[in-house]
VEXVO-628423 format. One line per 3 residues: for each residue x, y, z of C-alpha. Coordinates in steps of 0.1 Angstrom, whole numbers, m for minus. Example, Ala and Ser with C-alpha at 12.3 -4.5 7.8 and 13.67 -1.06 7.14 Angstrom:
BEGIN
123:m45:78; 137:m11:71
//
This chain:
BEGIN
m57:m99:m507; m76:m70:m492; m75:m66:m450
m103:m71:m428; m118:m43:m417; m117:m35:m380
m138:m7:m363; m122:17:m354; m142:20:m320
m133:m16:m316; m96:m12:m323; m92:15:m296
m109:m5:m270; m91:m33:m275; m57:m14:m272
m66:4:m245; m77:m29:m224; m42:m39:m236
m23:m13:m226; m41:m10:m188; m36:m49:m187
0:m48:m191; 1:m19:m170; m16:m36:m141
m43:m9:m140; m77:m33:m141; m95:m50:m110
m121:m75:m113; m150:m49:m114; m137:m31:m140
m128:m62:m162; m164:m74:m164; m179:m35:m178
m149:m38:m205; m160:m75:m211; m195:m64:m211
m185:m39:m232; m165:m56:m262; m183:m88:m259
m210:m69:m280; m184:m57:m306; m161:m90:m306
m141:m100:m336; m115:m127:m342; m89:m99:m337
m107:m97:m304; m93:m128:m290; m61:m109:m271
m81:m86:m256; m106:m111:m244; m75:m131:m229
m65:m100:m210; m101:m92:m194; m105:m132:m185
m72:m140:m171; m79:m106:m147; m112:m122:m137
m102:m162:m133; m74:m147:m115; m98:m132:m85
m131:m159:m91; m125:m186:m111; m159:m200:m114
m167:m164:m125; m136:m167:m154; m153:m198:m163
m187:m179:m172; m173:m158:m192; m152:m179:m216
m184:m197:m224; m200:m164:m231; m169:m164:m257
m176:m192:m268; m211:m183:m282; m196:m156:m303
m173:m150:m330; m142:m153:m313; m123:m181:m318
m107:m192:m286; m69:m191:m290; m44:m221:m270
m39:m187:m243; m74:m186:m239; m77:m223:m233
m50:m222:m209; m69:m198:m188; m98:m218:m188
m76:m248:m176; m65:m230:m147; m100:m215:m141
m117:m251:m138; m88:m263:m114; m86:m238:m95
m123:m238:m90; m123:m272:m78; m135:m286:m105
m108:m310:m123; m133:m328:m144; m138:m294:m165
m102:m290:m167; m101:m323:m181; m130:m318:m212
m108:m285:m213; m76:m302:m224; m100:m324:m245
m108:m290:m270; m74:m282:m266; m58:m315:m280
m93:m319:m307; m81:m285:m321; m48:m291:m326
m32:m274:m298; m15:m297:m284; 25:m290:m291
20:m258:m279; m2:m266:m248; 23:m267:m221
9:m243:m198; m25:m261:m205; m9:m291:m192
6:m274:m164; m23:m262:m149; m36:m297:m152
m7:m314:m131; m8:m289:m102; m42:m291:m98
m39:m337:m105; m9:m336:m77; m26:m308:m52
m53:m344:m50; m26:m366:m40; m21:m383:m81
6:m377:m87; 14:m409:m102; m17:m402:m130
3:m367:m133; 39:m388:m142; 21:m407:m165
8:m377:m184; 45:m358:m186; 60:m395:m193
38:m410:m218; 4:m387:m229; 26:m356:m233
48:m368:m257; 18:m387:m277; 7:m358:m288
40:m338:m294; 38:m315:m259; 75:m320:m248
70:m320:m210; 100:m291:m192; 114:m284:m164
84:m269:m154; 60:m297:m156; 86:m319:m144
89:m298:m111; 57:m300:m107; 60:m338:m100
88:m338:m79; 66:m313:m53; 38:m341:m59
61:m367:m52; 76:m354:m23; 45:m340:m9
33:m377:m11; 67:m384:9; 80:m408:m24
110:m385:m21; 129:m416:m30; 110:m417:m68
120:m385:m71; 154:m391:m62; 155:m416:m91
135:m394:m114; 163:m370:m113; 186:m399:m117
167:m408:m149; 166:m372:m162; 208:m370:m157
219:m400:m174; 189:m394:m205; 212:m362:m206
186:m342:m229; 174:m308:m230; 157:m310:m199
177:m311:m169; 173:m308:m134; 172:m275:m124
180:m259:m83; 145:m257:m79; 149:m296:m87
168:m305:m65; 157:m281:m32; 124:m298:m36
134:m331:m34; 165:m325:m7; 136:m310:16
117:m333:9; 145:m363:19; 150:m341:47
116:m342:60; 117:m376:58; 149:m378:84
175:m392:49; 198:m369:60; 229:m385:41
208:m385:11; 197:m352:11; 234:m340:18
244:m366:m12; 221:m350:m36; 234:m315:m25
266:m327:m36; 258:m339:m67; 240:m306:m79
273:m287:m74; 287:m315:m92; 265:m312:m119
270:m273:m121; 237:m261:m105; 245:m234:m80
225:m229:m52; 209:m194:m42; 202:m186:m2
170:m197:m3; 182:m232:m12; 210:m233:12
189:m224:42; 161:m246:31; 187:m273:37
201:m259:68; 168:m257:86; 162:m292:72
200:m309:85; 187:m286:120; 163:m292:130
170:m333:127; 202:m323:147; 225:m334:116
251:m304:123; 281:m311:108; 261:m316:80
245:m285:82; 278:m266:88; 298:m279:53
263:m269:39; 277:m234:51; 309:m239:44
301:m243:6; 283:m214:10; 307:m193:17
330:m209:m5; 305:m202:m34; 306:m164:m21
267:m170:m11; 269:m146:18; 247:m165:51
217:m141:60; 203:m141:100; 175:m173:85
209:m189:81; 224:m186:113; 192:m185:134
189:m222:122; 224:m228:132; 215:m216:171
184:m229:168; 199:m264:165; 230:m261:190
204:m251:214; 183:m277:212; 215:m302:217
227:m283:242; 261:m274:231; 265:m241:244
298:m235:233; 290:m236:196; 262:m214:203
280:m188:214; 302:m196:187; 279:m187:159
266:m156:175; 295:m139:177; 306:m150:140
275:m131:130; 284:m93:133; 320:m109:114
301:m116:85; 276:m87:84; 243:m103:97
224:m88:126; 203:m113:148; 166:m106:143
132:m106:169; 138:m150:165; 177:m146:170
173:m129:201; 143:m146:217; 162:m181:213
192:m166:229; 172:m152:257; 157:m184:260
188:m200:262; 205:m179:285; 176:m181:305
173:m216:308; 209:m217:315; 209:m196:347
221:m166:328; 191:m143:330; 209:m107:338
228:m117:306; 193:m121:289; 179:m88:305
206:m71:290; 200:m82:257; 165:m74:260
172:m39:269; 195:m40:236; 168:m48:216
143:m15:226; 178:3:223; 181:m6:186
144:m4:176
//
């Protein structure tokens, strides 16, 4: 069975947009001339290429990405799932979720479907960013798996941040019940569960937030920093401080060293109850453990020294400050 012949002209071009693609080296401008430019010359072998130029374009203007896939789509090129996907995303991100819809619609009439996951996850962000995210659980829960798309942990996370930006933190609690006891392939994950402990938290369930913390060490996820002062903040700023401060213990049992986000929280919140003691407390632990106070640090322990009647204290920590840059 003989090849089909590419041009060689054609061939270089498309490697070259290729190469500067993956190399980060095209803007928008430059992206339409070398659409322009193979657009005249496209073959099916074009298709990667093509993928390339429009996923630089949709990126900066959407509606712009969305011209120029249907400029594809009167040639010879035969759109591939990638290049759907990018059209997905183009039409939600350009506001307009009905074209994202008869988007997936090609997608699923040509067969795409198993393989459409980051079709469909374009699809659910923009379906929970208008407040639906029930119609979103309903495609992960039931139209997914219709048509062979197993939903991840992806497009699952996707509906916990819907559901708790909804403030149904408690669904979501249960969803990751649901997912735990199915014990499958998919299991929550930490950005799982710091979505829906913030969201608990921003809803004042302190004990359940702190419950579900304690269940994802129990079920073997380990946090990072960014989920452990997520938390703090959270258990802060609704004054729940012993809370807050076995969040740190496990921290520092887990050798997750606390950064100055960590313990600004920490002063932040004895502050506001007025326990002085433990604010002191906390800033001197900081130098133990490494962590300079930063411009926040200091202007809340001005403030508090201030407001306490200890302003030459506060002056001389000001005068620290232009000391140390």
């Amino acid at each position: 069975m003989s090849r089909r012949f590419v041009p060689v002209d054609r061939r270089i071009l498309e490697r070259n947009i290729k190469a500067r693609y993956h190399a980060g080296d095209i803007g928008t401008e430059d992206a339409l001339n070398l659409f322009d430019e193979l657009i005249q010359v496209a073959g099916p072998s074009s298709v990667r290429a093509i993928n390339c130029l429009l996923t630089v374009v949709g990126s900066d203007c959407p509606a712009l990405g969305v011209s120029l896939f249907n400029r594809v789509a009167r040639t010879k090129v035969p759109p591939h799932n990638v290049t759907y996907g990018i059209l997905v995303d183009c039409c939600c991100r350009a506001g307009r979720l009905d074209l994202g819809h008869a988007a997936m619609g090609h997608v699923i009439k040509l067969g795409f479907t198993a393989e459409a996951i980051v079709n469909f996850s374009h699809l659910l962000k923009a379906i929970c960013a208008e407040k639906k995210t029930s119609y979103a659980m309903d495609i992960v829960l039931r139209i997914m798996p219709e048509f062979n798309c197993v939903p991840n942990i992806f497009s699952y996370n996707i509906l916990f941040k819907g559901l708790c930006n909804e403030k149904r933190s408690q669904e979501a609690l249960e969803l990751i019940q649901i997912m735990v006891e199915d014990g499958g392939c998919c299991r929550p994950d930490v950005v799982t569960y710091s979505t829906v402990i913030d969201g608990l938290l921003k809803e004042g369930e302190v004990d359940q937030a702190y419950r579900l913390f304690s269940e994802m060490l129990r079920q073997g996820v380990s946090p990072n920093i960014v989920t452990c002062n997520s938390i703090i903040s959270g258990m802060c700023k609704l004054h729940a401080m012993d809370k807050a401060e076995e969040v740190l213990q496990q921290m520092l049992d887990r050798r997750i060293l606390p950064d100055v986000t960590t313990y600004t929280s920490l002063i932040h919140g004895y502050y506001s109850l007025g326990q002085c003691e433990e604010v002191d407390r906390v800033f001197k632990e900081m130098p133990r453990n490494g962590v300079q106070p930063n411009i926040i640090t200091y202007s809340i322990q001005m403030d508090y020294l201030c407001k306490n009647g200890r302003c030459t204290e506060a002056r001389k920590i000001f005068d620290s400050m232009i000391s140390l840059g």
